[in-house]
N, C-alpha and C positions, 0 to 999 in steps of 0.2 A: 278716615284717612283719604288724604285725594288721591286719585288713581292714577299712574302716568303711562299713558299708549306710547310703546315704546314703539312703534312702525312709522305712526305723525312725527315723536322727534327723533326718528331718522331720516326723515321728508324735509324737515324743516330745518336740518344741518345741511341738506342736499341744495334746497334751494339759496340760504345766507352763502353758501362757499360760491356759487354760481352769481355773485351780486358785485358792482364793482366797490371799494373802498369807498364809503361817502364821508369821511372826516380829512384822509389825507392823503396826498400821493405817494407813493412807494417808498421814498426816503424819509421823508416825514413819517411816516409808519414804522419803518425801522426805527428809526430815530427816538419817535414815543416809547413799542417796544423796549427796546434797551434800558431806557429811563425806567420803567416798572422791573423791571428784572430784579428780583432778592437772590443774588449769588452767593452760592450757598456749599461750605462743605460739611458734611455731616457722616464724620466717617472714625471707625474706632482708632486709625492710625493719623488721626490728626496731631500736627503738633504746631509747636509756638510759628515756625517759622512758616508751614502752611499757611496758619492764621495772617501772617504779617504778607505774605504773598497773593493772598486771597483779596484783601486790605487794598493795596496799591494797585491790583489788577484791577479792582471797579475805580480807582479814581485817575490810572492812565487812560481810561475809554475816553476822557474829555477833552472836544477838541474846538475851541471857542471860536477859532475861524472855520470850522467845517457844521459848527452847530451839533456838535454831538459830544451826548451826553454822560455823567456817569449814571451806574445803575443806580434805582431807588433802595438799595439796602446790601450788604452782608448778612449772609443767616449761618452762624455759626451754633457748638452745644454750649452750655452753659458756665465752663471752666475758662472761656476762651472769649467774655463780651469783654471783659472790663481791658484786656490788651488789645481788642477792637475797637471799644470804642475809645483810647488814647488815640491810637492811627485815626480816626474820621471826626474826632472833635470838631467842629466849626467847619465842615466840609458840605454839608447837606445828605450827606449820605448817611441814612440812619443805620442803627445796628439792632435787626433779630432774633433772636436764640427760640430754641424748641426747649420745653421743657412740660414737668407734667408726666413724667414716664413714658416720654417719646421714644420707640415708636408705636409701642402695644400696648401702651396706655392701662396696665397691670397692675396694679399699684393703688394700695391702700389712699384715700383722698386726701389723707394729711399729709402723707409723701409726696403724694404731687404737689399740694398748695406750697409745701415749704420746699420744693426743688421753684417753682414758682416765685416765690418770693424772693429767693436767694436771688434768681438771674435779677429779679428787677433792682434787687438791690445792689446790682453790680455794672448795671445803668443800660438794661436794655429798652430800646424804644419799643421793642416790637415783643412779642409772646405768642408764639406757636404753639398748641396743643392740641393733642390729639382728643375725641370722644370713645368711651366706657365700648366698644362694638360690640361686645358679649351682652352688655346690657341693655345697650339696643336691641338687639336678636330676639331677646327675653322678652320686649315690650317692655320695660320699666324705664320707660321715656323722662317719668319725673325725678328720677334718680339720676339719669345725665344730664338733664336739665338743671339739678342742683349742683352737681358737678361744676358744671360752667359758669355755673353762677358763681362760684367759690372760688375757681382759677381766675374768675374778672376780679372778682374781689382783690385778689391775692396783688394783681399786676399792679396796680396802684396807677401811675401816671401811663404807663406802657399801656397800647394795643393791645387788643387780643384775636386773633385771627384761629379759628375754630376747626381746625381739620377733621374731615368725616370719614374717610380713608374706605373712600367712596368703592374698589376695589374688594371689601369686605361685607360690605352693607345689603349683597343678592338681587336687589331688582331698583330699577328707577324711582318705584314708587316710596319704598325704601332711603331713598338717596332725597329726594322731597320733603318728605318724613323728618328727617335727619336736621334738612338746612331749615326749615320751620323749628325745628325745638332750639338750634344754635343762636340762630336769629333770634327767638322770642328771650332768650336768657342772657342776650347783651354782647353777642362776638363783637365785634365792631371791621371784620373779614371773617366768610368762610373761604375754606380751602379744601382741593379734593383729595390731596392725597402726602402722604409721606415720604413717598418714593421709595420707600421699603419694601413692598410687596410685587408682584406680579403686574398688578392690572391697575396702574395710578390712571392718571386724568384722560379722560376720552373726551372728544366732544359732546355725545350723550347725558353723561356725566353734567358735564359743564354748562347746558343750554337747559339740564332740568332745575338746576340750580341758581340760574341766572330765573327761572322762572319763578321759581318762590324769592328770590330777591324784589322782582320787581311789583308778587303779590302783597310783599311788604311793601312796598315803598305806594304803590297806590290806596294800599290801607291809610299808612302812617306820614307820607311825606319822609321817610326818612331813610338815607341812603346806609346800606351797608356793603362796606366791599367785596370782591371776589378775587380769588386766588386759583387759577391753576398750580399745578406742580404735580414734577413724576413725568418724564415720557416724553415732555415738549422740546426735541433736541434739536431740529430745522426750521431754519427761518420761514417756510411754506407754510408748515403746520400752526408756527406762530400766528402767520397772518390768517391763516384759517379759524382760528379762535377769537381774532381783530374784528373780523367780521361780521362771529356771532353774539359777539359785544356790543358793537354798532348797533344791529338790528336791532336785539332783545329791549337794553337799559340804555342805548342813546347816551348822548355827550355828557351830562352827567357825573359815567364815570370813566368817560376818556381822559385822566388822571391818576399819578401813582398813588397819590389818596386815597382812590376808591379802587384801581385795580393793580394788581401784581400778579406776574409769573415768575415759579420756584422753578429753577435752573442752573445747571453748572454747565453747560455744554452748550446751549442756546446762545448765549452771549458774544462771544466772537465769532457767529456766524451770522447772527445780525446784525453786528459792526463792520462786518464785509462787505453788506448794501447800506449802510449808509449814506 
């Protein structure tokens, strides 16, 4: 297992935030920003009309003589894509759902494939789920490794974006560990976090993670994306994490293709600098 000095990348977040923006200037940044945003609510008192307000809230952000954008998705549960995705038909804004016994991922495998399969069959573009943390703790790597491999299966034409819920996982090296087994088993994004717990996405987190990305990618040529989420509520901290994007994986994946930030709070404070 590779090892990750956690004191270097706390050096090497200190110096990327110290760096100026080398793809865009400040509005153009917001601007990107926003556009990767998966707006998201994920809450036990969700109802229809949330859903329907959540909906038009990402497609009022678009403002064609100002050049701004809607966000790259809705992440709503599972009960609640197929009346999302009527609202964003033919809009470009795709629709997410969590599923997989989101958020503690507790849950016997066939329970989750078939909560999995239901949302895809209810036309989500995107598939969020969480990974086995008990069973990573255990070391039984190839067991959530089949795991994933089973909820990719499941999605069908949908994404699958891999959360490690980074917050749970104990040390960096850990967190390393984690995006290697998700990556090798086919995510096509990981993501850090649920926003459930305590301790979602840090920087840390996120630059150890971008680093086994881009050990994939110079192994393989092949790009897989990254997801913050959990914590990222100011547009400062946003561009704080633009930054270590820049540096790490390069233009690439300056695209909501290859990156997104999970957020419900973040979004109208980045459409303020616009």
């Amino acid at each position: 297992m590779k090892e990750i000095n956690e004191k270097e990348i706390k050096e090497r977040i200190e110096y990327y935030k110290a760096q100026p923006l080398k793809y865009f200037d400040e509005p153009k940044a917001y601007r990107f920003l926003l556009n990767c945003i998966d707006l998201t609510t994920l809450e036990g008192f969700d109802t229809k009309k949330r859903i329907d307000d959540l909906c038009h809230k990402a497609l009022n952000y678009k403002d064609e003589a100002r050049q701004i954008p809607t966000t790259a998705a809705v992440c709503v549960y599972p009960p609640f894509v197929a009346q999302a995705k009527s609202i964003l038909k033919g809009t470009g804004v795709n629709v997410a759902a969590v599923a997989g016994a989101f958020p503690a991922g507790q849950s016997p495998i066939e329970i989750k494939v078939a909560e999995v399969k239901y949302t895809a069959a209810q036309g989500a573009d995107e598939i969020d789920m969480v990974i086995s943390r008990g069973k990573f703790l255990e070391g039984n790597y190839e067991e959530v490794a089949d795991e994933i491999k089973a909820i990719k299966a499941a999605c069908g034409t949908a994404h699958l974006k891999v959360i490690l819920e980074t917050g749970d996982l104990q040390t960096l090296t850990n967190v390393y560990k984690a995006s290697e087994i998700a990556i090798e088993a086919g995510a096509d994004f990981i993501k850090t976090s649920t926003g459930k717990i305590a301790v979602n996405a840090t920087p840390e987190y996120f630059l150890t993670m971008l680093d086994a990305l881009k050990a994939h990618y110079d192994k393989t040529g092949k790009i897989v994306g990254m997801k913050p989420a959990g914590g990222i509520s100011d547009a400062d901290t946003a561009i704080t994490y633009l930054k270590i994007l820049e540096n790490v994986l390069g233009e690439p994946w300056l695209t909501n293709r290859n990156f997104r930030i999970g957020a419900s709070r973040l979004a109208d404070r980045v459409y303020e600098r616009c």
